[in-house]
Biopython code that builds the backbone (N, CA, C, O; Angstrom):
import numpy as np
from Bio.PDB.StructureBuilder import StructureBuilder

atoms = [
    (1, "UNK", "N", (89.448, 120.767, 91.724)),
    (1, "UNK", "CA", (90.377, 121.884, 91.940)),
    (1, "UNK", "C", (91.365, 121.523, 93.041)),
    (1, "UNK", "O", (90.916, 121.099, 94.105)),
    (2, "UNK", "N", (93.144, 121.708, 92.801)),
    (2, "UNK", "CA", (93.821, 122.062, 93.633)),
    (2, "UNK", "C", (94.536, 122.931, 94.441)),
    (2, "UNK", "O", (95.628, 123.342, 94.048)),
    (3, "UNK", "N", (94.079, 123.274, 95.521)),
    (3, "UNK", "CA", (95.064, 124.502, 95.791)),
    (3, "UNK", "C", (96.518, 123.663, 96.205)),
    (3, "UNK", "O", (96.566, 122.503, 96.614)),
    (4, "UNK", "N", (97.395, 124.358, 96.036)),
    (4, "UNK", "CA", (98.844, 124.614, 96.294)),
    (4, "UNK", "C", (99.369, 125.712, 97.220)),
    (4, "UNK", "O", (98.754, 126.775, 97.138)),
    (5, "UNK", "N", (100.268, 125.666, 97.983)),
    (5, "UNK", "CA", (100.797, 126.845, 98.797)),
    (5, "UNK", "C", (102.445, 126.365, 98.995)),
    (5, "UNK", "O", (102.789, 125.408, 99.689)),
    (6, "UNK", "N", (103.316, 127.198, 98.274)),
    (6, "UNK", "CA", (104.530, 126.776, 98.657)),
    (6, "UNK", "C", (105.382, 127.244, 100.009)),
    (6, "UNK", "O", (104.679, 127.751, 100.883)),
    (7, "UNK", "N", (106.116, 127.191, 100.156)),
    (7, "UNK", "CA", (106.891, 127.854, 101.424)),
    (7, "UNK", "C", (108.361, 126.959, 101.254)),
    (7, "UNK", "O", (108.540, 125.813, 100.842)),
    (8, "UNK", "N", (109.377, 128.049, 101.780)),
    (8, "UNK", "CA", (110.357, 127.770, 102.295)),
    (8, "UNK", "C", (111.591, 128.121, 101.801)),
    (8, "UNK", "O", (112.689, 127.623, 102.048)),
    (9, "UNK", "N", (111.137, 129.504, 100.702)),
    (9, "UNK", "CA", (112.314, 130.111, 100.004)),
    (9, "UNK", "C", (113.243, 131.235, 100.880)),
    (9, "UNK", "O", (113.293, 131.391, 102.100)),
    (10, "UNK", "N", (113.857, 131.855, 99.953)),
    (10, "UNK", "CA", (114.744, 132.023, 100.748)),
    (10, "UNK", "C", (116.214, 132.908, 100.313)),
    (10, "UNK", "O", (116.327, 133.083, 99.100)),
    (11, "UNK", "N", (117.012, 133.310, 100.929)),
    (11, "UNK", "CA", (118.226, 133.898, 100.640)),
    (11, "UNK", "C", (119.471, 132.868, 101.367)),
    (11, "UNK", "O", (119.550, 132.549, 102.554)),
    (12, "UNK", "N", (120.240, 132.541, 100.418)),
    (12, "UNK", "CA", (121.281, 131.462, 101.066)),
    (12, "UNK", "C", (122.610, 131.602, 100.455)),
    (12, "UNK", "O", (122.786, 132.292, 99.450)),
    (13, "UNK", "N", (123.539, 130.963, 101.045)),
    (13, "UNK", "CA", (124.928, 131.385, 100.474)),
    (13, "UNK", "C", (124.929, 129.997, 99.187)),
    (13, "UNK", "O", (124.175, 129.030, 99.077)),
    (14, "UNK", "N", (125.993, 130.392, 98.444)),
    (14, "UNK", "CA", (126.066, 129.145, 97.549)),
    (14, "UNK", "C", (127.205, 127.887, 98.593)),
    (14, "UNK", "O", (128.171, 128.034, 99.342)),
    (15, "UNK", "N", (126.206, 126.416, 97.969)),
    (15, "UNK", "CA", (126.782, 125.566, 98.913)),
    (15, "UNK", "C", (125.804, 125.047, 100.084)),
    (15, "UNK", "O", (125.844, 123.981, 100.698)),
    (16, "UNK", "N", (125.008, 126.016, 100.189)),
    (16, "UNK", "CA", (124.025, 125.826, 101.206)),
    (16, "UNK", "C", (122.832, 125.131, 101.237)),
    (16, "UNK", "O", (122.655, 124.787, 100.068)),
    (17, "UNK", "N", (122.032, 124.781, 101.820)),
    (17, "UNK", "CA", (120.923, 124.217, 101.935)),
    (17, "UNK", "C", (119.178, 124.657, 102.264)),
    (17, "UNK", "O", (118.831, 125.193, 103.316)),
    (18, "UNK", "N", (118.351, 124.348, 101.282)),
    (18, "UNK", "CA", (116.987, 125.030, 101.699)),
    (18, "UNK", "C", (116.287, 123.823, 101.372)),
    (18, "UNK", "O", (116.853, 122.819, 100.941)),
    (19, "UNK", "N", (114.702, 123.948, 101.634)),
    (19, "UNK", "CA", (114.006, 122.883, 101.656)),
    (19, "UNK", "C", (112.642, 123.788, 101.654)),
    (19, "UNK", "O", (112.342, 124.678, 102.450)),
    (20, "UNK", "N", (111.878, 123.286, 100.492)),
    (20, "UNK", "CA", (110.653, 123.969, 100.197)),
    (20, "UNK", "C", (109.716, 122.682, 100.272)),
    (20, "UNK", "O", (110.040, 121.510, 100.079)),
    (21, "UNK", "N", (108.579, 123.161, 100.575)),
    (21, "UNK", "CA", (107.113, 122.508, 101.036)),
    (21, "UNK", "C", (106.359, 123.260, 100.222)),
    (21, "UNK", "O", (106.507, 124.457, 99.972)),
    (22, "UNK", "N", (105.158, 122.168, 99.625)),
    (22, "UNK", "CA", (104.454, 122.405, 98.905)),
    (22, "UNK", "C", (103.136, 121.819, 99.791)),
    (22, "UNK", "O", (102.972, 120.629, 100.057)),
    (23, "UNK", "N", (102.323, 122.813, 100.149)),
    (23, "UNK", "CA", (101.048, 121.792, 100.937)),
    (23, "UNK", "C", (99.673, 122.066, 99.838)),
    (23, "UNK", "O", (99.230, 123.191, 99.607)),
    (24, "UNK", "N", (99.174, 120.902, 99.291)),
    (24, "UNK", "CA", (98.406, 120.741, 98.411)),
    (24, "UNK", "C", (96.750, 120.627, 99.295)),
    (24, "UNK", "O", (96.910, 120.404, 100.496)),
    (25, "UNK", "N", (95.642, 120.716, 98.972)),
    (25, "UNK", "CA", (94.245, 120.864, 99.472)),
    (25, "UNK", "C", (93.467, 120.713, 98.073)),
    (25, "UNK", "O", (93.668, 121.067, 96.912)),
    (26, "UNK", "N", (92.294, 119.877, 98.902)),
    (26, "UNK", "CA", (91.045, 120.472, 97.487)),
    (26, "UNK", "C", (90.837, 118.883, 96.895)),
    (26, "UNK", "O", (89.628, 118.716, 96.732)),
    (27, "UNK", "N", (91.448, 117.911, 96.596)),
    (27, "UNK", "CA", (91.335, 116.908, 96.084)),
    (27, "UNK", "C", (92.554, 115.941, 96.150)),
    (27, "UNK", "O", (93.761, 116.180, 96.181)),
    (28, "UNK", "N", (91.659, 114.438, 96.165)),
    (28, "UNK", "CA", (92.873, 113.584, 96.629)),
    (28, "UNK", "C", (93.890, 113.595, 95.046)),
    (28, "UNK", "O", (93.814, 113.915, 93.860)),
    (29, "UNK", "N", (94.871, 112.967, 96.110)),
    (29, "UNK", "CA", (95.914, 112.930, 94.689)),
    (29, "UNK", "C", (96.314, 111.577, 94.447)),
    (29, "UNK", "O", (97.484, 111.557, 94.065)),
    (30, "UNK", "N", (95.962, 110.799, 94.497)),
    (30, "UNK", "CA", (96.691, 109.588, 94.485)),
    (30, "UNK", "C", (96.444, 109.542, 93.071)),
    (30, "UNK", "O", (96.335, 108.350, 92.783)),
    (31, "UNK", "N", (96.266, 110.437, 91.785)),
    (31, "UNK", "CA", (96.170, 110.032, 90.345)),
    (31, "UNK", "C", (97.291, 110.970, 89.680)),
    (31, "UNK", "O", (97.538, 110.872, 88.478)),
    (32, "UNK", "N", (98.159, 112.156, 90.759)),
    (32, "UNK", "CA", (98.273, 112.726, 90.390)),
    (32, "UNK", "C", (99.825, 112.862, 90.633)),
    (32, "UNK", "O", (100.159, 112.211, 91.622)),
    (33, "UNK", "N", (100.871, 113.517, 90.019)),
    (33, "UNK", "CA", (102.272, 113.786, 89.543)),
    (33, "UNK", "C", (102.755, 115.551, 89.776)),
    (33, "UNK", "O", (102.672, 116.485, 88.979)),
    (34, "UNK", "N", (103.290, 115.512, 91.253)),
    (34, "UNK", "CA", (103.728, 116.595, 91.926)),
    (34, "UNK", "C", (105.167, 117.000, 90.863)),
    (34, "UNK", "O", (105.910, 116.282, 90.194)),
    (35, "UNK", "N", (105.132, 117.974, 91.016)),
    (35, "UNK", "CA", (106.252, 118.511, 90.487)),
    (35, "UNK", "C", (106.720, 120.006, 91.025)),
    (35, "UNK", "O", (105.920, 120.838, 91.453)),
    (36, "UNK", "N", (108.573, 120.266, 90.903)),
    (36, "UNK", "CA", (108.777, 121.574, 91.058)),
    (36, "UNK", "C", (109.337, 122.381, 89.791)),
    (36, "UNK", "O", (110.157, 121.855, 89.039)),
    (37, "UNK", "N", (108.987, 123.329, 89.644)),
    (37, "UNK", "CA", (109.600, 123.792, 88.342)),
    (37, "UNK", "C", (109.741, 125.540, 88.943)),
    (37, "UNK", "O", (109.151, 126.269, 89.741)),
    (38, "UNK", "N", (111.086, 125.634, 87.848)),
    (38, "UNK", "CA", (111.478, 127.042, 88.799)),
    (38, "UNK", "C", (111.800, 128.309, 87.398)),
    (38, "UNK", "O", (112.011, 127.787, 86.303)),
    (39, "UNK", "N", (111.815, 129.071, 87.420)),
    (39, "UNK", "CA", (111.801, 130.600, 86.590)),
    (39, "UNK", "C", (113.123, 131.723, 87.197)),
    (39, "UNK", "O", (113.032, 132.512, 88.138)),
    (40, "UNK", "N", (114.209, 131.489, 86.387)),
    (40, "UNK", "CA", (114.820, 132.566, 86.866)),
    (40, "UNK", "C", (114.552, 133.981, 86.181)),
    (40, "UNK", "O", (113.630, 133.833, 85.380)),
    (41, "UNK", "N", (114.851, 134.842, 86.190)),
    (41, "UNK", "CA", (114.656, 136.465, 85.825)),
    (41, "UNK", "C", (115.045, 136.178, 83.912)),
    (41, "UNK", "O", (115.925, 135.405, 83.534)),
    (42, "UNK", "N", (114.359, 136.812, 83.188)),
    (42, "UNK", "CA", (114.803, 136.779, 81.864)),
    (42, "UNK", "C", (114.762, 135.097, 81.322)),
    (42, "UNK", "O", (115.495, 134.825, 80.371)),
    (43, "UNK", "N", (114.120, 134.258, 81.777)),
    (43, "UNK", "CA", (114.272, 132.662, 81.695)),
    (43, "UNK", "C", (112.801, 132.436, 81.206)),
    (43, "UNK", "O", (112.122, 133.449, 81.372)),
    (44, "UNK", "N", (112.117, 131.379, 80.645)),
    (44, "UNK", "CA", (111.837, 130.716, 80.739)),
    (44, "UNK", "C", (111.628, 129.562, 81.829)),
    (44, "UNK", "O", (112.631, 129.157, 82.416)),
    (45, "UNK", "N", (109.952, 128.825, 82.232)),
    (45, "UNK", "CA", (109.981, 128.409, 83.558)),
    (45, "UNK", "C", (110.826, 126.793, 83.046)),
    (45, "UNK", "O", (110.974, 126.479, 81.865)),
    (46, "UNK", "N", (111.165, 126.177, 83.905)),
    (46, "UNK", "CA", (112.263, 124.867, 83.776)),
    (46, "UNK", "C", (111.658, 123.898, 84.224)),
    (46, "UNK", "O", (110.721, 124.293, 84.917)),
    (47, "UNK", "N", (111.745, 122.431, 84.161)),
    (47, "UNK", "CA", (111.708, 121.420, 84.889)),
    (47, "UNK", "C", (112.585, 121.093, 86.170)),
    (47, "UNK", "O", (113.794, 121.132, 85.939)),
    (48, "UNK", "N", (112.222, 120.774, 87.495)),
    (48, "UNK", "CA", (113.225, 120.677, 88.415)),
    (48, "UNK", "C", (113.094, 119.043, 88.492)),
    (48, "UNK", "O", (113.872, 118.179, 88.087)),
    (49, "UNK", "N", (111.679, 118.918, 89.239)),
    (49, "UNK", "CA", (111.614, 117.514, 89.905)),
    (49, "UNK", "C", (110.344, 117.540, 90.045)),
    (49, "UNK", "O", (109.554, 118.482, 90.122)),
    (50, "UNK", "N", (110.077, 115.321, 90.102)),
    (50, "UNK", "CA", (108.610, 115.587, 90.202)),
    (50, "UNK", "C", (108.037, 114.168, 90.782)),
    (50, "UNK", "O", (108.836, 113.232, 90.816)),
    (51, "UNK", "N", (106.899, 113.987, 91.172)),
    (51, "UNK", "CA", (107.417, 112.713, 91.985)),
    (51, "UNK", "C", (105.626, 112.374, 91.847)),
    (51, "UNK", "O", (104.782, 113.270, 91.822)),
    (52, "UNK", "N", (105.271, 110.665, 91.758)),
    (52, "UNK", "CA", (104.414, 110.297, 91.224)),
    (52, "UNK", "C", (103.421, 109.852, 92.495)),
    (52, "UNK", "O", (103.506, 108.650, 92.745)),
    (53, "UNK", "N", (102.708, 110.428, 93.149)),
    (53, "UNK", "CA", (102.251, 110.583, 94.107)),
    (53, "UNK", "C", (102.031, 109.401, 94.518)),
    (53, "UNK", "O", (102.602, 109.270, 95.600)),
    (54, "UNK", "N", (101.290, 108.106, 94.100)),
    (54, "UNK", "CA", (100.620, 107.050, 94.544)),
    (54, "UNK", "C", (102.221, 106.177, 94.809)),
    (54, "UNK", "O", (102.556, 105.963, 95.974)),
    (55, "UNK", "N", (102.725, 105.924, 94.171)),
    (55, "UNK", "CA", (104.328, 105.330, 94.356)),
    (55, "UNK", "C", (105.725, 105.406, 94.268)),
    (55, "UNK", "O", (106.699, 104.671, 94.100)),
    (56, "UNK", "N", (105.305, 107.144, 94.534)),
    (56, "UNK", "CA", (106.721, 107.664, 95.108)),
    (56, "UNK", "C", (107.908, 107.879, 93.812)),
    (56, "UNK", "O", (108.848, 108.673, 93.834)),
    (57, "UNK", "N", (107.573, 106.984, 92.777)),
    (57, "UNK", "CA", (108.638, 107.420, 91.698)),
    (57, "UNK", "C", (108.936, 108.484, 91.300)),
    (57, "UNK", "O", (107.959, 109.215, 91.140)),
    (58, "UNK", "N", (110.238, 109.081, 90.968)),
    (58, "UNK", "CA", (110.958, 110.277, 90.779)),
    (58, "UNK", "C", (111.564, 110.375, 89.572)),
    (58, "UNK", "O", (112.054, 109.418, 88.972)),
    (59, "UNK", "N", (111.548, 111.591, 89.161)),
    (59, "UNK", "CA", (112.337, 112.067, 88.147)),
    (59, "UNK", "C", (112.836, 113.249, 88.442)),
    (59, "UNK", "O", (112.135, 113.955, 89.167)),
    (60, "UNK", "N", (114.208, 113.813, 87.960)),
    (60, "UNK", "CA", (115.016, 114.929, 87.857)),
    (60, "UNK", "C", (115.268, 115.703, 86.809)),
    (60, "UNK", "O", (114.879, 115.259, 85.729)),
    (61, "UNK", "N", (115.821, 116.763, 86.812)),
    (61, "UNK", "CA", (116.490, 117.431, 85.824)),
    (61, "UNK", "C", (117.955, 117.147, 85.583)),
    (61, "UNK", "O", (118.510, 117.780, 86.482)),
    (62, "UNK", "N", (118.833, 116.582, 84.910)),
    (62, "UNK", "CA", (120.155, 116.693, 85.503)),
    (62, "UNK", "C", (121.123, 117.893, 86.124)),
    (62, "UNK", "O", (122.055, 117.732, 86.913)),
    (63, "UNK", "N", (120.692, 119.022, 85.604)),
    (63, "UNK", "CA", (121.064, 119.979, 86.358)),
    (63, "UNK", "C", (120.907, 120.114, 88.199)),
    (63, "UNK", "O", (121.453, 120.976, 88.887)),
    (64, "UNK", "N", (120.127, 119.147, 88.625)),
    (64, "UNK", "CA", (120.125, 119.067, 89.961)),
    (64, "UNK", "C", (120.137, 117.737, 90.463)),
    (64, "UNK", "O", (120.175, 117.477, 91.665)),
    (65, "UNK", "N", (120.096, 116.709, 89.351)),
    (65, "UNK", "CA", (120.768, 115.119, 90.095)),
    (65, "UNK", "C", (121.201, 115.283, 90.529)),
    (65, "UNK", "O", (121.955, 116.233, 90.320)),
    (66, "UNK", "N", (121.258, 114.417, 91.878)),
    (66, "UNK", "CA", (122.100, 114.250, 92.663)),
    (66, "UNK", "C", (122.304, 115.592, 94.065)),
    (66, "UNK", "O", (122.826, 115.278, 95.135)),
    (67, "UNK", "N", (122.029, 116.373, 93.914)),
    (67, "UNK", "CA", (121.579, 117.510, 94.711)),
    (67, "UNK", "C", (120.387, 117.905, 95.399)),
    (67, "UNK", "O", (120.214, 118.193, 96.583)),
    (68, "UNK", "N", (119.285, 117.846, 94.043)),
    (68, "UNK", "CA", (117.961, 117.807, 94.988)),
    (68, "UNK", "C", (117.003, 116.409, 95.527)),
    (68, "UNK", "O", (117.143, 115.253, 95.127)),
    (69, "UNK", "N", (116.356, 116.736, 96.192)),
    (69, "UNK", "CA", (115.280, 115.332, 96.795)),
    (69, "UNK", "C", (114.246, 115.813, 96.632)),
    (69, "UNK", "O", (114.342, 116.985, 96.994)),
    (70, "UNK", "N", (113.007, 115.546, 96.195)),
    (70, "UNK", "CA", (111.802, 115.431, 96.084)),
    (70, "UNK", "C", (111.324, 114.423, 97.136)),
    (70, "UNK", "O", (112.065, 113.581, 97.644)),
    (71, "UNK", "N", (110.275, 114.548, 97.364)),
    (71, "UNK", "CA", (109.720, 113.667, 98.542)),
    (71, "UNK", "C", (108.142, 113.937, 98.674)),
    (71, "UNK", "O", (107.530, 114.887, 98.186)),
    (72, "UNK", "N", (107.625, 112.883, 99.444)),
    (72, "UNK", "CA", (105.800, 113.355, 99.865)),
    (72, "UNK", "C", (105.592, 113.084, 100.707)),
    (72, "UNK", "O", (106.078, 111.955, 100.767)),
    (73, "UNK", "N", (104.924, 113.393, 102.051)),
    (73, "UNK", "CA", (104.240, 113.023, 103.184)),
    (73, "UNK", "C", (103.103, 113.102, 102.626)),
    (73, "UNK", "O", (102.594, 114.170, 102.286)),
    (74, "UNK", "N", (102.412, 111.600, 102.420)),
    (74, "UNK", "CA", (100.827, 111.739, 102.402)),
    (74, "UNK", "C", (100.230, 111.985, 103.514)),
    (74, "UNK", "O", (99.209, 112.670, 103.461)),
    (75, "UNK", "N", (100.748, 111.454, 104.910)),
    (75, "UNK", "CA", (99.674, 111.991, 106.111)),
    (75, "UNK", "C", (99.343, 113.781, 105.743)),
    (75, "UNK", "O", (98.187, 114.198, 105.798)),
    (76, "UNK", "N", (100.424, 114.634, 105.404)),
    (76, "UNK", "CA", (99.968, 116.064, 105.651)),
    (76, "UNK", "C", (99.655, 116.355, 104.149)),
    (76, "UNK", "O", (99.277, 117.514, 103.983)),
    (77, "UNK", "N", (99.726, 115.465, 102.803)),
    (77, "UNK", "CA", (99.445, 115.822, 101.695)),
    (77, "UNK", "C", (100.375, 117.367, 101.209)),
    (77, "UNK", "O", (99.996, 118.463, 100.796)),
    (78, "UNK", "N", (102.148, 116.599, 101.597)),
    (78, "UNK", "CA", (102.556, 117.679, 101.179)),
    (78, "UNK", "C", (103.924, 117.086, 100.361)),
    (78, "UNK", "O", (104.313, 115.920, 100.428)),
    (79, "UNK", "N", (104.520, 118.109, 99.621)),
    (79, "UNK", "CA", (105.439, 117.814, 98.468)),
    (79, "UNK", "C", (106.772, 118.730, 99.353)),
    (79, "UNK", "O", (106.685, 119.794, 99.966)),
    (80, "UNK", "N", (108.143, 117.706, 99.091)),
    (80, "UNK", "CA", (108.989, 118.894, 99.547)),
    (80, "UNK", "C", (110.071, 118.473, 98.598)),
    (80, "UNK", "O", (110.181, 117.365, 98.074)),
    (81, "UNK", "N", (110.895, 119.569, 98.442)),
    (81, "UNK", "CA", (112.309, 119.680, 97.581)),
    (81, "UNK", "C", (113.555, 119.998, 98.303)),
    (81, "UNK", "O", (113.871, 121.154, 98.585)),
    (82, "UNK", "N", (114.247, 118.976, 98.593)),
    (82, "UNK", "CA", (115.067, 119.173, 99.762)),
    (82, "UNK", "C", (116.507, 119.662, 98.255)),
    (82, "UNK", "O", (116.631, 119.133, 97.151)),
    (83, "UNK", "N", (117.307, 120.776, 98.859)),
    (83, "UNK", "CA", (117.785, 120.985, 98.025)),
    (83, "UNK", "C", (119.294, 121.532, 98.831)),
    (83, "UNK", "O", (119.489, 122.548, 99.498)),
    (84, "UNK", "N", (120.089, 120.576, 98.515)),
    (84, "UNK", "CA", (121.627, 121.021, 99.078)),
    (84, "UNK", "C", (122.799, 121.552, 97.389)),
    (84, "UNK", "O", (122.741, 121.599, 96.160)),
    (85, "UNK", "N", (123.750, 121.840, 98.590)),
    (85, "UNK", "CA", (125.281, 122.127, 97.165)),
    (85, "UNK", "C", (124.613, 123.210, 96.381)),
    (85, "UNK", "O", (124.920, 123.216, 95.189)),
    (86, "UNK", "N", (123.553, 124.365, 96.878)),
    (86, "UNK", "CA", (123.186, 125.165, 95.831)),
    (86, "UNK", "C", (123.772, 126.090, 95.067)),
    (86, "UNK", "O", (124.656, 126.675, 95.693)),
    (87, "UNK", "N", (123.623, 126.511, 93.818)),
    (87, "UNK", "CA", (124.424, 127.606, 93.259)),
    (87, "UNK", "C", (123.703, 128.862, 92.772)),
    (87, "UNK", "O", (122.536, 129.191, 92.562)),
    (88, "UNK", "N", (124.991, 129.452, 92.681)),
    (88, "UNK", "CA", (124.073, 130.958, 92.092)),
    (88, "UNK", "C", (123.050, 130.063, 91.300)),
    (88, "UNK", "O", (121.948, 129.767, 91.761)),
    (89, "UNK", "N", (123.547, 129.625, 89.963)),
    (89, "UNK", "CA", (122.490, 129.502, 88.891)),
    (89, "UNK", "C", (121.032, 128.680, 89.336)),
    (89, "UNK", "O", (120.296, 128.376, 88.398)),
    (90, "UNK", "N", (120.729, 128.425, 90.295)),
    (90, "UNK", "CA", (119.492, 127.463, 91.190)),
    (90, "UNK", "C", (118.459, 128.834, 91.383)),
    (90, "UNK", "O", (117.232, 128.734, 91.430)),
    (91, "UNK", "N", (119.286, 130.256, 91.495)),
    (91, "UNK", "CA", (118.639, 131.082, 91.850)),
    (91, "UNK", "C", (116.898, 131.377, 90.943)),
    (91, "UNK", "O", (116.970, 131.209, 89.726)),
    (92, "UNK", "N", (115.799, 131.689, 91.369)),
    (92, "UNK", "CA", (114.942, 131.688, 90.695)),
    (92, "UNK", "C", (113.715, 131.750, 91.414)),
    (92, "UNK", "O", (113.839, 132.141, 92.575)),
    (93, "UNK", "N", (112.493, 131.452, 91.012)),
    (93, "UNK", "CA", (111.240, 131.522, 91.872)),
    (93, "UNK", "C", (110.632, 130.107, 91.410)),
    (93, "UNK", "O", (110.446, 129.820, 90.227)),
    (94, "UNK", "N", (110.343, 129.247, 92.509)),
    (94, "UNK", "CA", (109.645, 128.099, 92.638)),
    (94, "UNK", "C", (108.273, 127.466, 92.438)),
    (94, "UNK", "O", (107.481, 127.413, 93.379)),
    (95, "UNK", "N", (108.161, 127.284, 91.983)),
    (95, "UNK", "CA", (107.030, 126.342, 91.465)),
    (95, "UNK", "C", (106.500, 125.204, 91.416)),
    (95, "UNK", "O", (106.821, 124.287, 90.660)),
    (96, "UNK", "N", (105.385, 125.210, 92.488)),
    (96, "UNK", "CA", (105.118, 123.807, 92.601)),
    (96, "UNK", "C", (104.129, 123.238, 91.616)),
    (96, "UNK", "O", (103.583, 124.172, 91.030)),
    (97, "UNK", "N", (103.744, 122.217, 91.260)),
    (97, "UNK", "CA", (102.727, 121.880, 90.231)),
    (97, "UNK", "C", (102.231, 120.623, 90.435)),
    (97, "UNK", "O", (102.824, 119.692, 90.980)),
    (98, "UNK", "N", (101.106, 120.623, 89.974)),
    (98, "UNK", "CA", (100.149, 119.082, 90.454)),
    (98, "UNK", "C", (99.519, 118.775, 88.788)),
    (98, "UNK", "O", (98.823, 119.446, 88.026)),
    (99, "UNK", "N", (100.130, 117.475, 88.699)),
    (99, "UNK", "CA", (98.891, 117.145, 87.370)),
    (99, "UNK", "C", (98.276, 115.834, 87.118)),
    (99, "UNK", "O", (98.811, 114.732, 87.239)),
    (100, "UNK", "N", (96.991, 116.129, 86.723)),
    (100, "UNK", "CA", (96.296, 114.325, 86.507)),
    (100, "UNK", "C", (97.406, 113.554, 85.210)),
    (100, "UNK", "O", (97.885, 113.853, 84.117)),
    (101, "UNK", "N", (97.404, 112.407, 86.185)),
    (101, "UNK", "CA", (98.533, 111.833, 85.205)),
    (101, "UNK", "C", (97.522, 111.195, 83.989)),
    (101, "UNK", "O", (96.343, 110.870, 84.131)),
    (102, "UNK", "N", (98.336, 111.118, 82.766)),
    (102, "UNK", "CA", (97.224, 110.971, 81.356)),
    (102, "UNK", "C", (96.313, 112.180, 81.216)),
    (102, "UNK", "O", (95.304, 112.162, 80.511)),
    (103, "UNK", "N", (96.751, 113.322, 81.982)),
    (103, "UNK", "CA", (95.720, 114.078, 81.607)),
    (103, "UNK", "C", (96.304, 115.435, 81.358)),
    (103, "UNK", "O", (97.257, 115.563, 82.128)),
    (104, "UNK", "N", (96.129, 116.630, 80.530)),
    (104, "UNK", "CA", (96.313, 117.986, 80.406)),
    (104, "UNK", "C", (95.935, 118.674, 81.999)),
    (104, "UNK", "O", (96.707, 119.577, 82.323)),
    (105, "UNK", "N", (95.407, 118.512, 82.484)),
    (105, "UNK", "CA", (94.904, 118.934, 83.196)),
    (105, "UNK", "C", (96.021, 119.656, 84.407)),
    (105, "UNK", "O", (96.893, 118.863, 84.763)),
    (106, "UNK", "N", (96.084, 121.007, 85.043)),
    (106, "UNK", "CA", (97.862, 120.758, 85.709)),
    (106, "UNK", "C", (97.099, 122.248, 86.762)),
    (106, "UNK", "O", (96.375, 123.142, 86.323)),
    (107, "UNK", "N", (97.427, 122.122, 87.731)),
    (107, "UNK", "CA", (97.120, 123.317, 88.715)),
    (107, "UNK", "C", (98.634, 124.054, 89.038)),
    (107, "UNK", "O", (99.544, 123.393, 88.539)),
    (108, "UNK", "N", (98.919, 124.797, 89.478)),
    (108, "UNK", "CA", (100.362, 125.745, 90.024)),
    (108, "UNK", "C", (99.925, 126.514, 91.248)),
    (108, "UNK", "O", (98.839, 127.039, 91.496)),
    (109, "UNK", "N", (101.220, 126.440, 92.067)),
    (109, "UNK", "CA", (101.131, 127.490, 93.028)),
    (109, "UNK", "C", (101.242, 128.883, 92.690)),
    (109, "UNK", "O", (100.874, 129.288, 91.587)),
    (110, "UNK", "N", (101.669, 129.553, 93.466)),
    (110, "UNK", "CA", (101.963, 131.294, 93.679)),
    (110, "UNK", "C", (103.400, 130.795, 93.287)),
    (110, "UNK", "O", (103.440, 130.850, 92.058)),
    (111, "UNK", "N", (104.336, 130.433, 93.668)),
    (111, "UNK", "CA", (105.781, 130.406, 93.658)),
    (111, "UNK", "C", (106.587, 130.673, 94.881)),
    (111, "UNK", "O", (105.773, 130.869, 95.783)),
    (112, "UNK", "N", (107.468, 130.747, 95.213)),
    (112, "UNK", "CA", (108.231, 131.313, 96.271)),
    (112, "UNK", "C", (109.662, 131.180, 95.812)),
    (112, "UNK", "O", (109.942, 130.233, 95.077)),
    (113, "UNK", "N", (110.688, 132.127, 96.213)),
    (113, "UNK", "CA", (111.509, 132.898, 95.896)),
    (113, "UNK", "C", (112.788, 132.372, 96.240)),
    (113, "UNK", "O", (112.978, 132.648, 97.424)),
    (114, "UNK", "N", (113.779, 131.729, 95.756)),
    (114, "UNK", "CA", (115.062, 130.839, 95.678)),
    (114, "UNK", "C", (116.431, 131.851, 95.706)),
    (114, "UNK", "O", (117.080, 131.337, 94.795)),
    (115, "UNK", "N", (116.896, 132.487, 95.988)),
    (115, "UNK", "CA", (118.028, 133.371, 95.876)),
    (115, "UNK", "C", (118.843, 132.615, 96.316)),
    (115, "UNK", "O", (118.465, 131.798, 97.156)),
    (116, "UNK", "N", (120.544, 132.640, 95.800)),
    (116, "UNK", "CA", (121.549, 131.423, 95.756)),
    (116, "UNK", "C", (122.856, 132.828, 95.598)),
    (116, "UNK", "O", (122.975, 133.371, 94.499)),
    (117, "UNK", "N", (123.587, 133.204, 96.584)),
    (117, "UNK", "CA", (124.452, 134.467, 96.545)),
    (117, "UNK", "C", (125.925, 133.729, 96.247)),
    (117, "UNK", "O", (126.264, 132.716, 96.859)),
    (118, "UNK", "N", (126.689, 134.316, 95.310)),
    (118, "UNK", "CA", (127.777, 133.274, 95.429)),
    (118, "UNK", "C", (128.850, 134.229, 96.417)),
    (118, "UNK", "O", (129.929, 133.764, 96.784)),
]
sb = StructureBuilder()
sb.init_structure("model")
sb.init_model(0)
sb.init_chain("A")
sb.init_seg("    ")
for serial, (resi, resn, name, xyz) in enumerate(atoms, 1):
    if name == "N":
        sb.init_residue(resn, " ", resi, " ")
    sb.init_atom(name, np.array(xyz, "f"), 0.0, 1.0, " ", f" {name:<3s}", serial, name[0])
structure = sb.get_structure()
């Protein structure tokens, strides 16, 4: 079992900058493939970003190439989404996610809350 706890949402102007933390507990991850995925109102949840814990490799959505960063501190076993140039449409609730790679297997946080005002 993983717990997840996100933090670091927020109300921001468009253009602006936020940065969410994901602090993971409960089991090591070095098998496992962090990810953020986000839900706006009336949406369907999305792919953002996701990053391969043991060697750092990344993938994006193109809707936020080039804008967002994914990242990991293994000393604190935490995931962050550094996220600049935001827009209204970024607006949504966050989602962090952990999964055994080769495996179904996938845990989620609570979410936390992205607002993007133009």
């Amino acid at each position: 079992q993983v717990q997840l706890v996100e933090s670091g949402g927020g109300l921001v102007q468009a253009g602006g900058s936020l940065r969410l933390s994901c602090a993971a507990s409960g089991r090591a991850l070095r098998s496992y493939v962090m990810g953020w995925f986000r839900q706006a109102p009336g949406k369907e949840r999305e792919f953002v970003a996701n990053i391969q814990w043991s060697v750092g490799s990344t993938y994006y959505a193109d809707s936020v190439k080039g804008r967002f960063t994914i990242s990991r501190d293994k000393a604190k076993n935490t995931v962050y989404l550094q996220m600049n140039s935001l827009k209204p449409e970024d607006t949504g609730v966050y989602y962090c996610n952990a999964k055994v790679q080769g495996s179904s297997l996938t845990y989620w946080g609570q979410g936390t809350q992205v607002t993007v005002s133009s």
